[in-house]
ZALO-191340 format. One record per residue (C-alpha): residue in three letters; y, z, x. Coordinates in Angstrom, 1 decimal. Last residue first. Layout:
ZALO-191340
+-----+--------+--------+--------+
|  aa |     c2 |     c3 |     c1 |
+-----+--------+--------+--------+
| ALA |      Y |      Z |      X |
...
+-----+--------+--------+--------+
end
This chain:
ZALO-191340
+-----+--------+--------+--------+
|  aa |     c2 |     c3 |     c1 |
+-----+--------+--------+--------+
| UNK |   23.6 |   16.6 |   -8.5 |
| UNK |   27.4 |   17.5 |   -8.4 |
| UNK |   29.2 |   20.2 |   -9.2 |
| UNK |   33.5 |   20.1 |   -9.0 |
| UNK |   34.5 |   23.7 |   -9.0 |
| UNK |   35.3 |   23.6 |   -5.5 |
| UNK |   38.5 |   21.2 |   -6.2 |
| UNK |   38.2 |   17.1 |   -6.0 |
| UNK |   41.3 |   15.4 |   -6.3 |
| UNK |   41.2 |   11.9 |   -7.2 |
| UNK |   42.9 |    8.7 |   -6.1 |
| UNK |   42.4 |    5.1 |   -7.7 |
| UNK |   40.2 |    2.5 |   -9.3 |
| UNK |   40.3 |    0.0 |   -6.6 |
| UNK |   38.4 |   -3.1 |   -7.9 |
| UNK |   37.1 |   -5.7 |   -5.1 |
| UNK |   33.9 |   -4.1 |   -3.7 |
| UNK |   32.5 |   -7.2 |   -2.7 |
| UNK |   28.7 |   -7.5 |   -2.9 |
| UNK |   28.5 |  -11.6 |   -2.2 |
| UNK |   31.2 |  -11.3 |    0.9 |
| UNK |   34.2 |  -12.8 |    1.4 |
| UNK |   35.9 |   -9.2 |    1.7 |
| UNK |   33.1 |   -6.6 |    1.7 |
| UNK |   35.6 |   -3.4 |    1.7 |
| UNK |   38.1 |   -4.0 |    4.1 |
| UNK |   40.9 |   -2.2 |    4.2 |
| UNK |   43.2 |   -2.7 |    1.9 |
| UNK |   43.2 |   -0.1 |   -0.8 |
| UNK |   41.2 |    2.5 |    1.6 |
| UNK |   44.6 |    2.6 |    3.7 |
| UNK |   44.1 |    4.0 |    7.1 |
| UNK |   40.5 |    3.4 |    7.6 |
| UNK |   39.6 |    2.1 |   11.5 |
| UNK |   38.4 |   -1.3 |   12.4 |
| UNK |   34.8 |   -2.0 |   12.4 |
| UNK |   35.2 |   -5.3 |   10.0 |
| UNK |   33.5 |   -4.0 |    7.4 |
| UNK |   35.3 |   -0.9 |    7.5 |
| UNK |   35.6 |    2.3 |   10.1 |
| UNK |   35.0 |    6.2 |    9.7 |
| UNK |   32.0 |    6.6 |    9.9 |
| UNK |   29.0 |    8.2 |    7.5 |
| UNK |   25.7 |    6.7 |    8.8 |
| UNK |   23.1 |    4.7 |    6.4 |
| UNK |   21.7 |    6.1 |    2.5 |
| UNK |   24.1 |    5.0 |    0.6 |
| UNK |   27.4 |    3.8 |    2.1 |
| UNK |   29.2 |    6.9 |    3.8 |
| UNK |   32.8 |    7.3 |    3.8 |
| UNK |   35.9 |    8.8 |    6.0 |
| UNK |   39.4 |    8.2 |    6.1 |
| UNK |   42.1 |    7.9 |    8.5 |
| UNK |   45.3 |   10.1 |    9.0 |
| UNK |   44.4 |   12.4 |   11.8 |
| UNK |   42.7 |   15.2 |    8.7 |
| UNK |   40.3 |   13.4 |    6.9 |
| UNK |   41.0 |   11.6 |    3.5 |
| UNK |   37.3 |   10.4 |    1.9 |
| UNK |   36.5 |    7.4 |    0.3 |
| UNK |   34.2 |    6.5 |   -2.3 |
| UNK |   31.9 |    3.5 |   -3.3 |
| UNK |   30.1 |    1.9 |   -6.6 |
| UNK |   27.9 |   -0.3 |   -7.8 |
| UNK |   27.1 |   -4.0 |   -9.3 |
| UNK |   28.7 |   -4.6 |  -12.1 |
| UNK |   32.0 |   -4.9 |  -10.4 |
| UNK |   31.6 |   -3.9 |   -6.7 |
| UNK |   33.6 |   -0.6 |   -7.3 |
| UNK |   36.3 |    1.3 |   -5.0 |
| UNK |   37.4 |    5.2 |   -5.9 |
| UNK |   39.3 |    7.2 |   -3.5 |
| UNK |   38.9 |   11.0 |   -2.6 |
| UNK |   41.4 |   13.4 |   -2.1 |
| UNK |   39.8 |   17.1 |   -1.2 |
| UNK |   40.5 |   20.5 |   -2.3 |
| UNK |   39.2 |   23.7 |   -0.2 |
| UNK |   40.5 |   25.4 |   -2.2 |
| UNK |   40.0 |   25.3 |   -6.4 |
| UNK |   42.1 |   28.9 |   -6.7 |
| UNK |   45.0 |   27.5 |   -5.1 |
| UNK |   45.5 |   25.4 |   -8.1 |
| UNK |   44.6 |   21.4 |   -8.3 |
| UNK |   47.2 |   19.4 |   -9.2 |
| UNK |   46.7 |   16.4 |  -11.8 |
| UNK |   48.9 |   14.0 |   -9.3 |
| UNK |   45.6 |   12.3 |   -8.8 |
| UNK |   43.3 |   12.1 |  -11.2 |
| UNK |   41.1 |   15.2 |  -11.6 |
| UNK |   37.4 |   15.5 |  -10.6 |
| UNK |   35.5 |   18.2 |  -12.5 |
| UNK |   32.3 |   16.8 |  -12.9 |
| UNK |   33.2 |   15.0 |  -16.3 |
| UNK |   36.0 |   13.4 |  -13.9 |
| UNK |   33.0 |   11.9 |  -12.3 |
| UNK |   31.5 |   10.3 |  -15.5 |
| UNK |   34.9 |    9.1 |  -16.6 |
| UNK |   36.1 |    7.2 |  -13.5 |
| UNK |   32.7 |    5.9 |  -12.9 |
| UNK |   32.7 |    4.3 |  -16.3 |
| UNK |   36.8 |    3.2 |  -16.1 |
| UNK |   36.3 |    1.7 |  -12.8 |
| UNK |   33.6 |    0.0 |  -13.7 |
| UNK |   29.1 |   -0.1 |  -13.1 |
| UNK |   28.2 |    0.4 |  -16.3 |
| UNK |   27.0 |    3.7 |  -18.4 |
| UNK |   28.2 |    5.8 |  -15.4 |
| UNK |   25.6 |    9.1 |  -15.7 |
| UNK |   25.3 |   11.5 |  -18.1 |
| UNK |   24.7 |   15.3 |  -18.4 |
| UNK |   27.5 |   17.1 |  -16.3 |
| UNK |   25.4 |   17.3 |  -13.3 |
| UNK |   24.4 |   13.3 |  -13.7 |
| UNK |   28.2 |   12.8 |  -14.0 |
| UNK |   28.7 |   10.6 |  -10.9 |
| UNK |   25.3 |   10.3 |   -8.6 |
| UNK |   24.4 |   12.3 |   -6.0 |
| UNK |   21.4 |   10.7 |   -4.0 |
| UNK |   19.5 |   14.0 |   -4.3 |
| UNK |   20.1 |   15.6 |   -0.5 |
| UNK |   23.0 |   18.1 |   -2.0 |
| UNK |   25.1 |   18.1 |    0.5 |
| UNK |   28.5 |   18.6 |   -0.3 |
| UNK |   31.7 |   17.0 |    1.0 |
| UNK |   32.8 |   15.5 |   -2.2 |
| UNK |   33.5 |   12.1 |   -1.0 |
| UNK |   30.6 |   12.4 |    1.1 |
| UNK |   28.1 |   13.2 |   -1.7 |
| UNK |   29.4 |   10.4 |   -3.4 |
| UNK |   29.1 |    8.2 |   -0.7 |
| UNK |   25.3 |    8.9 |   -0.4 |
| UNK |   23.0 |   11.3 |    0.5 |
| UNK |   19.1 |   11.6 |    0.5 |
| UNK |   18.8 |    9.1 |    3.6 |
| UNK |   21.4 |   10.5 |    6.2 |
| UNK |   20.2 |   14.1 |    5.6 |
| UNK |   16.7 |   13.3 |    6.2 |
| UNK |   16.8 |   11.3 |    8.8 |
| UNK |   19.0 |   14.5 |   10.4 |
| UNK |   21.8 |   13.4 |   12.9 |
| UNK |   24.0 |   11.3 |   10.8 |
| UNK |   25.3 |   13.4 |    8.0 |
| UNK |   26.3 |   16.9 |   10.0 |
| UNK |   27.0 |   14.2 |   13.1 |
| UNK |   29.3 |   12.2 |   11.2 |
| UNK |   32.1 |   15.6 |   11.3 |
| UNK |   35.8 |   13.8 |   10.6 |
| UNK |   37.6 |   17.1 |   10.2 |
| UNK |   38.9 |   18.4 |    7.4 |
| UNK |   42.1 |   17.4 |    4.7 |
| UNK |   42.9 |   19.8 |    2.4 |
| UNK |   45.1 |   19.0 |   -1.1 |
| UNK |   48.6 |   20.0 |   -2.3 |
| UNK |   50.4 |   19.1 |   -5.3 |
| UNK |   54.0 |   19.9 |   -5.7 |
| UNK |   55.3 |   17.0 |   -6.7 |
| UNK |   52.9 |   14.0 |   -6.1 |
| UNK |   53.4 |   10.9 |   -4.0 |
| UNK |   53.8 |   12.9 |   -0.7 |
| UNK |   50.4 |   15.1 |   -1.2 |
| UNK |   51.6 |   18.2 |    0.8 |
| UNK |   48.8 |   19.0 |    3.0 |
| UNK |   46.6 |   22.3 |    3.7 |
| UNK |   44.8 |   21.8 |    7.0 |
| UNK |   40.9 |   21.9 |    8.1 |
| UNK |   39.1 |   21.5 |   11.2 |
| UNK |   41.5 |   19.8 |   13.5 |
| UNK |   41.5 |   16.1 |   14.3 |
| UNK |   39.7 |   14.2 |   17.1 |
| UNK |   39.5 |   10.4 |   16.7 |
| UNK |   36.7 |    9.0 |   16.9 |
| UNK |   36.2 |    6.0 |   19.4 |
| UNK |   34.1 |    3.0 |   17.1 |
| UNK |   31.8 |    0.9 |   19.5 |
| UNK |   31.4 |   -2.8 |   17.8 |
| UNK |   28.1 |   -4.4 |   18.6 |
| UNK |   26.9 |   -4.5 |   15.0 |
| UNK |   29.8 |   -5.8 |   13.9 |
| UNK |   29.7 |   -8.9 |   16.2 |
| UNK |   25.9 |   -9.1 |   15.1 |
| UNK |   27.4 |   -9.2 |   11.2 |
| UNK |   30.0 |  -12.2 |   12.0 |
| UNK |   27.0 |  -14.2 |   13.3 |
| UNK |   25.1 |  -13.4 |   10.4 |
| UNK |   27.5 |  -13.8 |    7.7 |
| UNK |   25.8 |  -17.3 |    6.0 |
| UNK |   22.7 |  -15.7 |    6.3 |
| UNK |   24.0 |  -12.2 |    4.8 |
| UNK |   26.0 |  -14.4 |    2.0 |
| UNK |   22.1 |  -15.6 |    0.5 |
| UNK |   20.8 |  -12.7 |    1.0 |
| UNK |   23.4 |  -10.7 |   -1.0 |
| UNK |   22.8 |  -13.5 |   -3.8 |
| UNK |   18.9 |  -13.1 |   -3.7 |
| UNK |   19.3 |   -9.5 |   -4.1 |
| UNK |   21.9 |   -9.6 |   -7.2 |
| UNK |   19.5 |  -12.2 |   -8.5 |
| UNK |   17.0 |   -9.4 |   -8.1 |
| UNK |   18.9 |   -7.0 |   -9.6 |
| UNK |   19.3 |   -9.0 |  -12.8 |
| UNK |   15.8 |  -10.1 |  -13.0 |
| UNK |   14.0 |   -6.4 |  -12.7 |
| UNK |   13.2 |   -3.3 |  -10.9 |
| UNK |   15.2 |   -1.0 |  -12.0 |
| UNK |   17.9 |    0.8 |  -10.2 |
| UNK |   18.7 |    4.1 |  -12.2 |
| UNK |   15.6 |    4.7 |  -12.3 |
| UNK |   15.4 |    5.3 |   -8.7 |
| UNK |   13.9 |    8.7 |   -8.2 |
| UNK |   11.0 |    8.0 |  -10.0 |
| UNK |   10.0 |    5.0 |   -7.8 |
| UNK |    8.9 |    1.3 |   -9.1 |
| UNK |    5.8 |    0.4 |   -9.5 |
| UNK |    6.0 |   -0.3 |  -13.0 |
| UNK |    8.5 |   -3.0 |  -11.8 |
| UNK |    5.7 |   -4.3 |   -9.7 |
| UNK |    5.9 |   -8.1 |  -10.4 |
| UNK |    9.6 |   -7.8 |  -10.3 |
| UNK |    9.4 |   -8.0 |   -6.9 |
| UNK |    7.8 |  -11.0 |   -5.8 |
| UNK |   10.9 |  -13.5 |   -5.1 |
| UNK |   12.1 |  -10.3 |   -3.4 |
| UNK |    9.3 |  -10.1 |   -0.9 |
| UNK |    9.5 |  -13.8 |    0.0 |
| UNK |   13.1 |  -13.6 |    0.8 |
| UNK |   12.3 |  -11.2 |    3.4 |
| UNK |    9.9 |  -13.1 |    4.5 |
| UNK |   12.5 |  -15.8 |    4.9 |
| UNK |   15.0 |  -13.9 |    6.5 |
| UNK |   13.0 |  -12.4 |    9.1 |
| UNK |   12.1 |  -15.9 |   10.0 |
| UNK |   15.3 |  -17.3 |   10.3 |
| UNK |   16.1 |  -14.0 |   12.3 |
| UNK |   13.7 |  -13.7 |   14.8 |
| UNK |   15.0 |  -11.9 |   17.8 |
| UNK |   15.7 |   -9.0 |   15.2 |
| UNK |   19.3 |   -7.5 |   15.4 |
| UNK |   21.2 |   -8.2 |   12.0 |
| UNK |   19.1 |   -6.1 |    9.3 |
| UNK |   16.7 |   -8.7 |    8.6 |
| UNK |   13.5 |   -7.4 |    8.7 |
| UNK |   13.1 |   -3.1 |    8.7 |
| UNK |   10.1 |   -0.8 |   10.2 |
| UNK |    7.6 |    1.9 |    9.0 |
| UNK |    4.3 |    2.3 |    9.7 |
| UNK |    4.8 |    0.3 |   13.1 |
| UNK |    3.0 |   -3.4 |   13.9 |
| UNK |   -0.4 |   -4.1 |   14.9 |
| UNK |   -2.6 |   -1.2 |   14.8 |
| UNK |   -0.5 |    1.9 |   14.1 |
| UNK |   -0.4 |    1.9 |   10.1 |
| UNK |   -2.9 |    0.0 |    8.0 |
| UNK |   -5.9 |    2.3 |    7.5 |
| UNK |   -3.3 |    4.9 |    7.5 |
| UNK |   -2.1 |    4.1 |    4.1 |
| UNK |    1.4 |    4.4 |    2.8 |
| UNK |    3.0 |    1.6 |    5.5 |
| UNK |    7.0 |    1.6 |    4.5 |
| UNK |    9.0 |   -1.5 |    4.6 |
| UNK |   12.9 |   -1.6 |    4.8 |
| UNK |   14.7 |   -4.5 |    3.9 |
| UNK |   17.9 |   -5.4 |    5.3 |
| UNK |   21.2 |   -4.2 |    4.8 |
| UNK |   23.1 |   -6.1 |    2.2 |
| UNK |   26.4 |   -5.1 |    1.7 |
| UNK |   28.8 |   -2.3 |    3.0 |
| UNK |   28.3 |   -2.0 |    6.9 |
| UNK |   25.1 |   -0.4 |    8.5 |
| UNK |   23.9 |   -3.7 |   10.1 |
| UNK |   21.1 |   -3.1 |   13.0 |
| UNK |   19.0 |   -0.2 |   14.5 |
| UNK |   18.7 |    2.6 |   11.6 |
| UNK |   15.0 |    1.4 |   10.9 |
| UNK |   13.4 |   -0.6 |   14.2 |
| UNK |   13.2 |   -4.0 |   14.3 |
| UNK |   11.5 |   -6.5 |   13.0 |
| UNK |   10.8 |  -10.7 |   12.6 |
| UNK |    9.7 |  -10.4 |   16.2 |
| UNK |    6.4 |   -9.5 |   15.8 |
| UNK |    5.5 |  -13.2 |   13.5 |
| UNK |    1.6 |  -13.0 |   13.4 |
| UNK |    1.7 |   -8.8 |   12.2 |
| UNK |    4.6 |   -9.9 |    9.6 |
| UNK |    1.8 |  -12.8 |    8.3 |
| UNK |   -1.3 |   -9.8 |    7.9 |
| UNK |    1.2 |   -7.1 |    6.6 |
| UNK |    2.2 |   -9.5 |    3.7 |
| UNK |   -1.6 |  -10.6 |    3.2 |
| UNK |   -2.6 |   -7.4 |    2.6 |
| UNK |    0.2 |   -6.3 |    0.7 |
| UNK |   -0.4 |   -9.3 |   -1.5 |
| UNK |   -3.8 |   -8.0 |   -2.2 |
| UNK |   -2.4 |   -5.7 |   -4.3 |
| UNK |   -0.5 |   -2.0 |   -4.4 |
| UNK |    2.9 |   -3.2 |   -3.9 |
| UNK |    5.5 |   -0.2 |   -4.3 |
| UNK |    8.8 |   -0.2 |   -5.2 |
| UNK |   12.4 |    0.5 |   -4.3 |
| UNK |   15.9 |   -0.7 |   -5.7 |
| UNK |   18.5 |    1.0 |   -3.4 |
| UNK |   20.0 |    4.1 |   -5.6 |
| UNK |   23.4 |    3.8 |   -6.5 |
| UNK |   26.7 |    4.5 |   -4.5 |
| UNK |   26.0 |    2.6 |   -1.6 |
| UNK |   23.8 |    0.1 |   -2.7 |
| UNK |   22.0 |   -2.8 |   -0.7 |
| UNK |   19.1 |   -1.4 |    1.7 |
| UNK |   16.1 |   -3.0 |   -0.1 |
| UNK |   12.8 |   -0.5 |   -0.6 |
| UNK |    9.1 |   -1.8 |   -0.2 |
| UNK |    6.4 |    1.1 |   -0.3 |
| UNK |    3.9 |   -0.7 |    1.2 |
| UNK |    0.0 |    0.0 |    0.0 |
+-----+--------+--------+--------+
end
């Protein structure tokens, strides 16, 4: 068995499935021919977009003989890439046929048509991107240092006051564990809750579309206040947190660190401080968030405070 999950999303959960036929066989049997179609997981593109496809050996009849028991194809730094691309085109085409397959956890992602044209159409823009995406990939970001936390006047609001911490990837990046089970949400709001937070699951129900005004309204049910809505000193440490959505699609947030730059974390990859073109956040409204690409997240939905009363899950 492979469990079979595409790195896409950064706000909701990747689809993920499991192939239980003898089309597993056969898929481990070609990738085993073609070696350089992989790479290692966390090793290639980590921007907003598609991120290659992650596969998962669950047997251990088939792990450790001719390729790993867990591994990624086309994520931007196999020596194979035509050929990475085309297998992985070759899992998608199959997907739907194990939408009962799919995980728990991701129900909010099924497995069916309309996300796998959304696959197919992130694929499609990752081939034509490639040579941009290995110039990403080789970008080194310097960050910069800040203090740990300061109180801040919020100069288009009277009156209001928020807290801005210290960019700190390492408490995200260094555990697998970590980095997988927490998204941009969980950044946004600074907690940890290692559940793929999503927006108004704690509060009883989740973003009914993928829109500004959805997401808007199932976070706000967690407590999040528009901007200029001031938080009291009662709901310290406060943070200001941005909203962006791929129409449809998904969502992302932003975080404001202290130095004057923001922070985010798409899905399940490493929080940074940088956009799709590796240069540094200082305006989350126009930096770039998937410009000219298929999963563009073109609709800013605004600023939000979020206080310590805000629970997410």
């Amino acid at each position: 068995m492979i469990k079979i999950t595409v790195d896409l999303f950064s706000g909701r959960p990747n689809p993920s499935w499991i192939i239980n036929d003898k089309r597993g066989d056969d898929l481990l049997e070609k990738i085993s021919k073609k070696t350089k179609i992989i790479s290692k997981p966390d090793k290639g593109y980590d921007g907003l977009g598609f991120r290659g496809i992650k596969l998962e050996l669950l047997g251990d009849e088939d792990a450790g003989k001719r390729i790993p028991s867990v591994f990624t194809i086309a994520n931007g730094v196999a020596e194979d890439q035509k050929g990475s691309i085309q297998i992985a085109r070759e899992i998608v085409d199959q997907m739907t046929r194990y939408s009962k397959n799919s995980m728990d956890v991701f129900k909010l992602t099924p497995i069916d048509k309309r996300i796998q044209k959304i696959i197919f159409g992130s694929i499609d823009q990752y081939e034509k991107d490639l040579a941009k995406i290995r110039k990403y990939i080789k970008i080194k970001i310097k960050w910069p240092v800040s203090p740990t936390r300061v109180t801040v006047n919020d100069g288009e609001c009277y009156d209001c006051k928020y807290e801005e911490s210290k960019f700190n990837p390492n408490f995200w990046n260094a555990d697998p564990n970590v980095r997988a089970n927490n998204n941009c949400y969980n950044y946004g709001r600074n907690w940890k809750t290692n559940t793929f937070a999503q927006p108004g699951r704690a509060s009883g129900a989740t973003a009914s579309s993928m829109s500004c005004s959805a997401v808007r309204t199932a976070a706000m049910n967690d407590g999040l206040k528009e901007r200029c809505d001031c938080l009291p000193q009662s709901e310290y440490p406060r943070r200001m947190v941005a909203l962006v959505i791929a129409p449809g699609v998904d969502y992302h947030w932003y975080r404001k660190q202290t130095g004057g730059f923001w922070g985010h974390k798409p899905g399940g990859t490493a929080a940074r401080n940088y956009d799709n073109s590796g240069v540094l956040i200082t305006n989350p409204e126009t930096c770039d968030r998937g410009a000219g690409t298929w999963l563009n997240y073109t609709d800013f939905c605004g600023y939000f405070y979020a206080g310590k009363s805000v629970i997410i899950s």
